[in-house]
Every structure is written in C-alpha cells, then in structure tokens.
C-alpha positions as CSV (number, residue, x, y, z in Angstrom):
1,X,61.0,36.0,57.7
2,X,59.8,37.3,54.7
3,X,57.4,40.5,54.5
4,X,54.3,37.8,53.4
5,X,55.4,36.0,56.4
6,X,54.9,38.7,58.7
7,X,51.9,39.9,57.1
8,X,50.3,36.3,57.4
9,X,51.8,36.1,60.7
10,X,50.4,39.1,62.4
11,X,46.7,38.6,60.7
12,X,46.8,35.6,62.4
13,X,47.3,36.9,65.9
14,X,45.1,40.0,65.3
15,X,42.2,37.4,64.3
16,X,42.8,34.4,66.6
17,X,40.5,35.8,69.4
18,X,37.1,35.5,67.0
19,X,38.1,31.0,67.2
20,X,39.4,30.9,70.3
21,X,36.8,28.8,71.3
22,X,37.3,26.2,68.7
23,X,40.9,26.5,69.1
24,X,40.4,25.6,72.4
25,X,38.2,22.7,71.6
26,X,40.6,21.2,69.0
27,X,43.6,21.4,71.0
28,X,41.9,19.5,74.4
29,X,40.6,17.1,72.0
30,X,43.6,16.5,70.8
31,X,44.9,15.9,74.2
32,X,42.2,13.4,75.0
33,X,43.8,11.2,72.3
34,X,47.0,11.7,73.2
35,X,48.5,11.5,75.5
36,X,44.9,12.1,77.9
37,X,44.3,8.4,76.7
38,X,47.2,6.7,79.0
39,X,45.5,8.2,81.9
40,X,42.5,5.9,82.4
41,X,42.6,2.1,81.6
42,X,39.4,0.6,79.9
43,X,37.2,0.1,82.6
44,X,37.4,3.9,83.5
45,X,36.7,5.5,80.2
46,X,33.8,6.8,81.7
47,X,35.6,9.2,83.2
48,X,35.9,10.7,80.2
49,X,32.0,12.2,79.9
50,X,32.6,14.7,83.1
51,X,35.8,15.5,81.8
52,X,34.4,16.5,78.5
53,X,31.3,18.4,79.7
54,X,34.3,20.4,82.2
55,X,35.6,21.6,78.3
56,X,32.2,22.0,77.2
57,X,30.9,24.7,79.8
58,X,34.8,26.2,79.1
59,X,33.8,26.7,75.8
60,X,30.8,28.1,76.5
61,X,32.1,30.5,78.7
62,X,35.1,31.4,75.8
63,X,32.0,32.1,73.4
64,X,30.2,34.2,75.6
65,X,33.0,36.5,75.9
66,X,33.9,36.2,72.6
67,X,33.8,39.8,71.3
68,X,32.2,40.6,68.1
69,X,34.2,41.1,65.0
70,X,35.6,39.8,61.4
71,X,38.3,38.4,60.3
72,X,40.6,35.8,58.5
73,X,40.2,37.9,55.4
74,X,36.6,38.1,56.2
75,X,36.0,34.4,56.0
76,X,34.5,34.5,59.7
77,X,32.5,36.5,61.4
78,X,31.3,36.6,65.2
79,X,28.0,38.3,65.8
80,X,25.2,37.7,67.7
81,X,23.5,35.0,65.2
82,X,26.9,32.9,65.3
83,X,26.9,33.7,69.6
84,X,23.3,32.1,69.7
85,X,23.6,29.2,67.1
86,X,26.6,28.4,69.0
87,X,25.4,28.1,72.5
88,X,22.4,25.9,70.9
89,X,25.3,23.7,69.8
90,X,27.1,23.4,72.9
91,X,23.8,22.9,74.7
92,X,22.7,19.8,72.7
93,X,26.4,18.3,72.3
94,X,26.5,18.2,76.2
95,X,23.5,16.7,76.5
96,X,24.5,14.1,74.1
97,X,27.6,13.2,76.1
98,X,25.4,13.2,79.3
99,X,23.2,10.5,77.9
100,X,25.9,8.7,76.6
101,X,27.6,7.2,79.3
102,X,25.5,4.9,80.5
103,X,24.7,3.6,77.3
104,X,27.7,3.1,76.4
105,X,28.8,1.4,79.9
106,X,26.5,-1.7,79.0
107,X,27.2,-2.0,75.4
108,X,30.8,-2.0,76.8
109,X,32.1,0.5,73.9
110,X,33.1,3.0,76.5
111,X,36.6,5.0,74.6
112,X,37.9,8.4,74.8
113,X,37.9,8.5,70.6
114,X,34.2,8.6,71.1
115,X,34.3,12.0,73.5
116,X,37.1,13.6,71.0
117,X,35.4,12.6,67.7
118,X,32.0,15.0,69.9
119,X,34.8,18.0,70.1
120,X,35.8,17.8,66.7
121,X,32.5,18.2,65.3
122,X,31.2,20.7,67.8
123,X,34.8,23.0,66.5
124,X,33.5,22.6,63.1
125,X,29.5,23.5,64.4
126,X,30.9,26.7,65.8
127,X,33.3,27.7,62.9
128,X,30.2,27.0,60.6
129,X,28.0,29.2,62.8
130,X,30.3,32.2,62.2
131,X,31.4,31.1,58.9
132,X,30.9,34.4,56.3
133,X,32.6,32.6,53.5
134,X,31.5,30.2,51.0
135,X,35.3,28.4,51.2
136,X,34.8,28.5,55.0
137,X,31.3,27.5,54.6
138,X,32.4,24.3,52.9
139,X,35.2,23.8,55.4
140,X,33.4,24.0,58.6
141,X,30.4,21.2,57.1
142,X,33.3,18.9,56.4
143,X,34.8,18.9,60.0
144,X,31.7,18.7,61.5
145,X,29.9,16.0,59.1
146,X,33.0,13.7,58.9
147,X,33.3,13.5,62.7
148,X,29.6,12.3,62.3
149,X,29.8,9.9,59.7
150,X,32.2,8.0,62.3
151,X,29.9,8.1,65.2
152,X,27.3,6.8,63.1
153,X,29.1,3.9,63.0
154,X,30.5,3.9,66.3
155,X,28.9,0.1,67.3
156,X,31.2,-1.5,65.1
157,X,29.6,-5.1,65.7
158,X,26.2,-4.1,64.4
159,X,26.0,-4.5,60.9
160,X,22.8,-1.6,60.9
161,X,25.1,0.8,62.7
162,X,28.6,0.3,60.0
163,X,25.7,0.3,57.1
164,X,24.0,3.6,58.2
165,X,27.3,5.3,58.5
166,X,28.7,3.5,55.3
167,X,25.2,5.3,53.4
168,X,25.9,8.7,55.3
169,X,29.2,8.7,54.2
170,X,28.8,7.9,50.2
171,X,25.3,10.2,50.4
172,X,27.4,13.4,52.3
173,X,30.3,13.3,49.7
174,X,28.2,13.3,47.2
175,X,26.9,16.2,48.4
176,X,29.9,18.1,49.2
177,X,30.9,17.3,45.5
178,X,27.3,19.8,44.4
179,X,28.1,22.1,47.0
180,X,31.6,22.3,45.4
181,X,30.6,22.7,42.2
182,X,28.0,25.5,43.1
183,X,30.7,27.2,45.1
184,X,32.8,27.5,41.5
185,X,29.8,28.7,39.5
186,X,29.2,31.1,41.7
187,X,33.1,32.1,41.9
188,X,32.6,32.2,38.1
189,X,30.0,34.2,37.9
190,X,31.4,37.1,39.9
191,X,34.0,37.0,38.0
192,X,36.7,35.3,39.6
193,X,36.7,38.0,42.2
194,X,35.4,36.8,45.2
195,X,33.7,33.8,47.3
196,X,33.1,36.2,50.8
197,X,29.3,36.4,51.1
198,X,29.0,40.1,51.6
199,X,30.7,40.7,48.1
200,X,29.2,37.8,46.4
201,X,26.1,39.4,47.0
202,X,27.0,42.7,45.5
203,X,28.4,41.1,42.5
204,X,25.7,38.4,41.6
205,X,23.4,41.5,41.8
206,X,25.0,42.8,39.2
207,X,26.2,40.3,37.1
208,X,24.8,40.5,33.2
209,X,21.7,38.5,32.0
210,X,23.8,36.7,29.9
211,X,25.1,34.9,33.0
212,X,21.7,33.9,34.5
213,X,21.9,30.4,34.0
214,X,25.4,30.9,35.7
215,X,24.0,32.2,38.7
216,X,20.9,30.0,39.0
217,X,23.2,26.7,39.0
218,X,25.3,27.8,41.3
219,X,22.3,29.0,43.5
220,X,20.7,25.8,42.9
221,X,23.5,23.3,43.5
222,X,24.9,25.3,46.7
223,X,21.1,25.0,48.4
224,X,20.9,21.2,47.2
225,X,24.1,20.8,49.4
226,X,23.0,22.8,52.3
227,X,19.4,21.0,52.5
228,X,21.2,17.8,52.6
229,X,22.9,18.8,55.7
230,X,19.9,19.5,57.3
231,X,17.9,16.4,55.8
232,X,15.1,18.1,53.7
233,X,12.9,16.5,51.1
234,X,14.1,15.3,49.2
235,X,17.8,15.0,50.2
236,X,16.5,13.2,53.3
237,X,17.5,9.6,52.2
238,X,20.1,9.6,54.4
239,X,18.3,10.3,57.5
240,X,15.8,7.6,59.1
241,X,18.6,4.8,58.1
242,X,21.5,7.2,60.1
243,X,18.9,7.7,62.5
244,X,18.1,4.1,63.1
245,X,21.7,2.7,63.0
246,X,23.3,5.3,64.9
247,X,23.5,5.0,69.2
248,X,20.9,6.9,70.4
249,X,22.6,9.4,71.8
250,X,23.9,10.1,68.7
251,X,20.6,9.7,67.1
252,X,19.9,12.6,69.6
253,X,22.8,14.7,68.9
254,X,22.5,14.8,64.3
255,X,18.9,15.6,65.2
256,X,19.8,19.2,67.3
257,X,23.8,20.3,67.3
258,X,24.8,19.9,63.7
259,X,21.2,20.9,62.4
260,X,21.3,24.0,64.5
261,X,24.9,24.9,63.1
262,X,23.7,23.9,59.3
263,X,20.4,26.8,59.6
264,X,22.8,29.4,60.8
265,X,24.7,28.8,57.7
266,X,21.6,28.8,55.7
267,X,20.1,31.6,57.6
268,X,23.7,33.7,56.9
269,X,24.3,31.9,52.9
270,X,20.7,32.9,52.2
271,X,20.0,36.2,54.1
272,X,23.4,37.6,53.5
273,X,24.8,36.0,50.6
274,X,21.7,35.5,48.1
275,X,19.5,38.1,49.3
276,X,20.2,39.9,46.0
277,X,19.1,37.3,43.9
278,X,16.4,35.9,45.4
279,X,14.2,35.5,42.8
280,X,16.8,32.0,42.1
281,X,16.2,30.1,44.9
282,X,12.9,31.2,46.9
283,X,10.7,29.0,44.8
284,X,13.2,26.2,45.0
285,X,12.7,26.6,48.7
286,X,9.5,26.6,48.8
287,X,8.9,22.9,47.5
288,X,11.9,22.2,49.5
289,X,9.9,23.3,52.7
290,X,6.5,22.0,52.1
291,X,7.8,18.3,50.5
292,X,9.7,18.6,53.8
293,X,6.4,19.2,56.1
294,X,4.6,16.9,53.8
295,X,6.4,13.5,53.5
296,X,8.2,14.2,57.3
297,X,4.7,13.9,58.7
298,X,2.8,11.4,56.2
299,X,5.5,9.2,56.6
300,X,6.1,9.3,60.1
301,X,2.5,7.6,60.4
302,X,3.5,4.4,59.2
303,X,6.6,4.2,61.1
304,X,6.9,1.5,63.8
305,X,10.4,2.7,65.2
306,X,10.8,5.0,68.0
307,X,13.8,6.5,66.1
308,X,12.5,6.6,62.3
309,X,9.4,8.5,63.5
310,X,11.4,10.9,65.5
311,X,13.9,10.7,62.0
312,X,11.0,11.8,59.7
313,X,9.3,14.2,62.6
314,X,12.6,16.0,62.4
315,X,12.5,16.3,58.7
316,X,8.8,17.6,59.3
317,X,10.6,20.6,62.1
318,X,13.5,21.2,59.5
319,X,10.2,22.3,56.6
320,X,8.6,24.6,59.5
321,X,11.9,25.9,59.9
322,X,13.1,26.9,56.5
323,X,9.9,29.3,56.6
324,X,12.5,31.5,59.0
325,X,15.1,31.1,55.9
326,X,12.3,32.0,53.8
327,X,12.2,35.6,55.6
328,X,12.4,38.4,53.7
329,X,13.5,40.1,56.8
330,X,16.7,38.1,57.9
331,X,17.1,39.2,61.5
332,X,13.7,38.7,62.3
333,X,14.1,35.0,60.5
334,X,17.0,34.5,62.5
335,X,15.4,35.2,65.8
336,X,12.3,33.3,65.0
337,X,14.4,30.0,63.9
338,X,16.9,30.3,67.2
339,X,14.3,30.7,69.1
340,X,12.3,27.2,67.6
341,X,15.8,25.6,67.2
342,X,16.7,26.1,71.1
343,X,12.5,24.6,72.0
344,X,12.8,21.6,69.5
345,X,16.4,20.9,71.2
346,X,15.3,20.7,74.7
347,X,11.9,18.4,73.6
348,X,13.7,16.3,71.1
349,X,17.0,15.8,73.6
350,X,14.1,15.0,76.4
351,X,12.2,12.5,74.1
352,X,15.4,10.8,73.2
353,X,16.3,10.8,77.0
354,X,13.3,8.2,77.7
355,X,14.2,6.1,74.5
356,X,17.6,5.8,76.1
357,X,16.2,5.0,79.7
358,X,13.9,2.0,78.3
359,X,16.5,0.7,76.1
360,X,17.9,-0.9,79.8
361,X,16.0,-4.2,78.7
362,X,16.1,-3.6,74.9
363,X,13.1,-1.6,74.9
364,X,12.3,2.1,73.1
365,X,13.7,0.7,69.8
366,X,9.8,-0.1,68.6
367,X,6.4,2.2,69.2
368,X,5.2,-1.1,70.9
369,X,7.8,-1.0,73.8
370,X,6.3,2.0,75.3
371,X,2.8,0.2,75.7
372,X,1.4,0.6,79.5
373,X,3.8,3.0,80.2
374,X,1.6,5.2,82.2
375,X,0.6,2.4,84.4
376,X,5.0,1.2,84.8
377,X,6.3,4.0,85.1
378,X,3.6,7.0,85.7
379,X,6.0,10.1,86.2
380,X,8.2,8.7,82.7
381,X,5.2,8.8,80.8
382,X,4.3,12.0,81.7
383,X,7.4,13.4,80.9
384,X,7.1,11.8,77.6
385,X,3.3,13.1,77.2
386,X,5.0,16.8,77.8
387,X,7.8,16.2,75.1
388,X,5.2,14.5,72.4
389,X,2.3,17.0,72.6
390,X,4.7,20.3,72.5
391,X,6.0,18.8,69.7
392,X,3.2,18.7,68.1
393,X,2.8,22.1,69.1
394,X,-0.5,21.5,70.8
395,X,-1.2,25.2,73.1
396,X,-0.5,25.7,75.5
397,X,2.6,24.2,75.3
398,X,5.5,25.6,74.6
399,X,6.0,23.8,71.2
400,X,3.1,26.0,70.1
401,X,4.5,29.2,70.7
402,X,7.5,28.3,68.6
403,X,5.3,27.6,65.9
404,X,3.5,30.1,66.0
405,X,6.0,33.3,65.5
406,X,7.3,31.3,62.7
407,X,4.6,31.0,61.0
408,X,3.0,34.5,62.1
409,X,6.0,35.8,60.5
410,X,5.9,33.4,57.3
411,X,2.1,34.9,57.0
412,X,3.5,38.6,57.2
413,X,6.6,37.9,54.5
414,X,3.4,36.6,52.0
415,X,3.9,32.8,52.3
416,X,0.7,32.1,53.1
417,X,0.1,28.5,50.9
418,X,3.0,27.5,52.7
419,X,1.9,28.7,56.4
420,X,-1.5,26.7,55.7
421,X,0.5,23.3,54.7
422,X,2.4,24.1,57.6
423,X,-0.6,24.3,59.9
424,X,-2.1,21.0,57.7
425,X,0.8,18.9,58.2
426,X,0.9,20.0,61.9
427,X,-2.2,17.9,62.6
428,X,-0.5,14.8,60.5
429,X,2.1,15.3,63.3
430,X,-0.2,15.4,66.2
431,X,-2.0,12.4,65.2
432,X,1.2,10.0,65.3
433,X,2.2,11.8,68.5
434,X,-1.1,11.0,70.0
435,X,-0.6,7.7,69.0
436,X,2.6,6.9,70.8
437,X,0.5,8.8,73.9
438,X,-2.1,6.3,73.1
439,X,0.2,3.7,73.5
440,X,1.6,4.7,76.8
441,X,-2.1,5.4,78.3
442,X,-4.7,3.0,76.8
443,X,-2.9,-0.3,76.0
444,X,-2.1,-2.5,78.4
445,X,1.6,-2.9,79.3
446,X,3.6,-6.2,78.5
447,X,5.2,-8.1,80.8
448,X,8.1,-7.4,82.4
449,X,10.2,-4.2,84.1
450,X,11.4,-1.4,82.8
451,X,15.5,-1.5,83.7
452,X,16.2,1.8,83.5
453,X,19.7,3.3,82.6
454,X,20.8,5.2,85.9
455,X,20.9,8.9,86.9
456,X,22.1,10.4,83.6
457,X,19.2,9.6,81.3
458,X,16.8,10.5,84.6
459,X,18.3,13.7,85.1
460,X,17.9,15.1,81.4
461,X,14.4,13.8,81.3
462,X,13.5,15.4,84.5
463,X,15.5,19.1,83.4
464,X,13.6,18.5,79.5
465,X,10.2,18.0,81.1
466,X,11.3,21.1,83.6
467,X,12.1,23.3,81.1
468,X,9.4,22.9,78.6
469,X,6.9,23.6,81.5
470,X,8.7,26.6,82.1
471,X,8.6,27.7,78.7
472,X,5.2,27.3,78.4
473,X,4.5,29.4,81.5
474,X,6.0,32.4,79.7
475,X,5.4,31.3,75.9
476,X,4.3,34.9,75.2
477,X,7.3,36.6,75.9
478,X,9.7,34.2,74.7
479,X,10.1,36.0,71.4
480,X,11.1,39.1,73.1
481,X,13.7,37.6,75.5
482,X,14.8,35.7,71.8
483,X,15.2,39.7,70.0
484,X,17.3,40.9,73.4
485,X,19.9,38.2,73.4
C-alpha cells in the first residue's frame, strides 16, 4: 500500500466516528433492499414501518453520543447545531413512516423501497446538518432531494403524483446546476484555494474590489439554490404542485425533515461561511423573506386544498424563519430557528395527522371535507383547532412563543420593516386558519362517516395535540431549555 494509501486510509478511521450515524443508516437501508426484502412476502410489507422506526431511534441514539469534532479534511463538522438539526430530522422522518402505514395499506402500495428510499434521505439530512463544506454542502442536498424526488412520485398510477415529482425533479436540477455554478465562483474568487466554509470566509473577506462582481454572483447564485431547497419566494414553484401530488405523509415529511436539514445549512453557509461579506446577500434575503411571508399567506387564502394551503402556509413559516438566518448573531439565530423548526414540526406533522385520518373515505383532500367536524368527530376537531390556531401563532399557544423570539430577536439585529410584515402577514395567516376552524364549527357537516385510518394516524394526533399543550404551558422558558441543549 502506497504512503497516500495509508494516509487516506487512516483519515478515514480517525474520522468515521463523526457519520457513524449515517453510516449506519445507509448500510441497514441497504439491507432492507437486499437481501431484508426476501424476508416478507407482499401482504406483510408492513412490517417494514416498526422495523424502520427500531433503526430510527438507533440512530438517534448514535447521534446523541456522537462526540463533537471535525473532520474529512474539514468537510464535516459535528457540533451542537448539526446534534439539534438532526434530532429534528429523525423526529419528523419517524413520524412520517408512522403515518404511512396505514395509508399505504389501502392504497395497496405497501414496499420496503419506500422505507429505504426514507433512510437514504434522512443519511443525506444528517450529513447536510454537519456539512462545513461547500462540496459537502452540495453533496448532502443531492442525497437527500433525489430520495425525494422518488417519493413524490411514489403513487405511480396517479398521473398528479408522477407529474409533481416529474416538475420537482426538472425544477431541483436546475437548481443544483446554480448552486454549482455559485460554488465555482466562489472557488474562483478565493483563488482556487479553498471551498471549506471557515476559510472561504477569511478569503472572500479579503479578496480585492476588483473581484466584487466575482463574489456577489457566487453569493447570489449559492442562496438562489439554497432557497429553493427550502421553497421560498420565489423559488417556490415547485412546492404546492409536490405538495399536492405527493402521499400525504410525504407531503408531511418535505414540509419538516428536509426543511429542517436545508436551514442548518443555511444557518452554517450564511453564519459561518458569508458572514464576512454580508453586505452581498442580506438585502437579497430580505425580499427573499418578506415575498416569502407575503405571497405564502395571500395565496394561501384562496386555496381550496387542504395540502396547497398547508404548501403556501409553509412557504409563509420558511420567510419567518429566514429572519433567524438573517441574525447578525449566528448562535442566537440558530437557537431561535431550532427552536421554531422543532414547534412548527410537531403542529404541522399533527395537522397532517388528521388530513391522513379523514382521507379513510376520500376526505381531507378539500377545505370542504372538514365541514361539521366538530359535531362528527368532537375530540378530532379539537385537536385540529390546537394545531391551526398555534400555527397561526395566536397566544397563548405555543406557536406564539416561537414567533415571538424570532422576531424579538429580528427587532434587536435592526430588521424592524421586516418584523412588522412579519407580524402583518401573521394575521393573513390567522384568517385562513380561522377559516378552516370555521369550517369545522359553524357549517353543517355532509352526510356520511368519517372512516378513519386506524391507531397510527390517532396516536400522532393525540401525542401532536399533547405536546403543543405542553409547550404552551411552559412557552416562556422554552428559549432557555433551546440555549442549554
């Protein structure tokens, strides 16, 4: 073995430890497919969803103890904002694979392709979380977003589903393409030296006026990329069609996993890797951020889909979020943004939750399905009610309290035009919440039963609506429990 050999060799064993957990995740995934797949015959690939939430509290474990470090030529790095984005990842892609079972059970599309293609994507979510590398940045987006771009059009026989994951597909390359390009104009820029985040920073800071239009492309064209992972305005185009097409749990999942993972890579790009030149992209961000609050929420009004308004409410949470990015102080951004990412996960994943359960009967497709709900089904409604108003962020829900430290801390960094479109567009979103409360309350219901989907579905709505009560019992100290983890 040569002496590069042995040098590669042993930096791979001192550095394995940091992706152990994706490591882990990959290979069982790997078994699933093969040769995990002879085990069950088709009318038992539902044994597949315990089997895979087994390997998803695993993981979780394996990140917990996961000890803080760098490595890989300082392409990754495990710290305390990578521990917490991940753990928000592994918390909403096991509550995606709980509410897919049933689901999938009457659509008959139960396969264990489905449960692997989840791991996959969760390996690249947690290498993106830790990722402290523009080349690893780019890596990481591309094994999580082409894991999704298949599950979006996992219901092969529905022409919406193969169409919304045929427009995702065509939309994301094209953004990986920018994000590409940015990368090498930034590469460029520092003079061929480096693409690790640390050092970009250092040398973009430094780099002669004559290369400012360098540096502001590359800037640009790397946040046009990045927003389109998370769906802001306007790189959004992709969304309410994905959203609509996609099964609903997975509707569920691009709505919390991957856009957790995709704001710890802004939040680490951004705070880390641009904070030296930030007079190239904070403006930039700005209209990204308030077009986000603005359209999410004007054109959630008009919506008559269950999923398209939670689509364009989640491009609305995506603008209140990118006021944490916005941070001149980066920790205190990335705390404020965990801890509004881990509230918006548990309402959005419990809202989701009672779409699924009505869709027994074809219902929770259309706003119109959930008429007279109250009276049908009392206790669902509520929980429903709890889900809809917190994410309005009406006090003293819990919602609210996320809201508020974001934008109490947007106020403090000087964004105060954007705090009060913030606070403006909130009330756009409580009125179309209201309405689908309206709905449930003060219309009459149509005929017929609600079917619902069995325990699963049940038992995340029930531990949602649980948990949001919770939090808004100790809303004011959720912000210090956030700093101490």
């Amino acid at each position: 073995m040569t002496g590069f050999a042995q040098g590669l060799l042993g930096a791979l064993l001192r550095d394995t430890h940091l992706i152990t957990p994706q490591l882990f995740l990959m290979v069982m995934a790997t078994l699933m497919l093969w040769p995990g797949d002879l085990f069950f015959n088709r009318s038992e690939k539902h044994k597949w969803a315990p089997i895979t939430l087994v390997i998803l509290a695993a993981t979780a474990v394996l990140v917990g103890r996961t000890v803080d470090g760098e490595g890989f030529s300082r392409m990754f790095r495990m710290d305390g904002l990578a521990r917490g984005f991940q753990m928000l990842c592994i918390l909403g892609t096991a509550a995606t694979v709980a509410l897919s079972t049933r689901l999938l059970n009457s659509l008959k599309q139960q396969t264990v392709e489905y449960y692997a293609l989840l791991l996959f994507s969760l390996a690249g979510m947690l290498f993106l979380c830790g990722a402290s590398d523009l080349i690893s940045v780019y890596f990481s987006i591309e094994l999580m977003a082409i894991c999704i771009y298949i599950l979006v059009a996992y219901l092969r026989d529905r022409a919406t589903s193969v169409e919304a994951g045929m427009k995702y597909f065509l939309l994301g390359a094209f953004s990986s393409g920018i994000l590409v390009y940015g990368i090498s104009l930034l590469y460029g820029a520092a003079g061929g030296t480096t693409t690790n985040l640390a050092d970009l920073n250092q040398a973009l800071a430094l780099t002669p006026t004559t290369s400012t239009l360098l540096v502001y492309s590359g800037v640009l064209m790397v946040l046009v990329g990045m927003a389109f992972k998370v769906a802001a305005v306007p790189f959004h185009m992709w969304s309410p069609d994905a959203y609509e097409g996609a099964p609903t749990p997975i509707t569920a999942f691009m709505a919390t996993a991957p856009k957790a993972a995709a704001l710890a890579a802004f939040l680490r790009v951004f705070g880390a890797g641009f904070h030296g030149v930030t007079s190239e992209w904070v403006l930039p961000l700005c209209y990204i951020a308030g077009a986000s609050m603005i359209l999410g929420n004007v054109t959630a009004v008009r919506q008559e889909s269950m999923k398209r308004l939670l689509a364009y409410s989640s491009i609305a949470h995506v603008g209140y979020m990118l006021l944490g990015v916005l941070s001149g102080d980066p920790r205190a951004g990335a705390q404020a943004v965990w801890l509004y990412m881990l509230i918006y996960l548990v309402m959005n994943t419990g809202a989701f939750a009672v779409v699924i359960y009505l869709q027994g009967k074809g219902e929770g497709e259309r706003i119109e399905d959930f008429r007279g709900l109250g009276k049908k089904h009392p206790v669902l409604a509520f929980a429903m009610m709890i889900f809809l108003l917190s994410l309005a962020g009406i006090p003293p829900l819990v919602g609210f309290f996320g809201k508020f430290y974001l934008f109490k801390l947007a106020i403090e960094q000087g964004f105060v035009t954007l705090t009060v479109i913030a606070l403006l567009t909130s009330v756009v979103g409580a009125y179309y919440y209201l309405g689908v409360v309206a709905q449930m309350y003060f219309k009459e219901p149509v005929e017929g039963e609600v079917v619902p989907m069995g325990a699963a579905p049940t038992f995340i709505v029930a531990l949602a609506c649980l948990l949001v009560l919770v939090g808004t019992a100790f809303g004011p100290w959720l912000l210090d429990w956030a700093v101490r983890i």
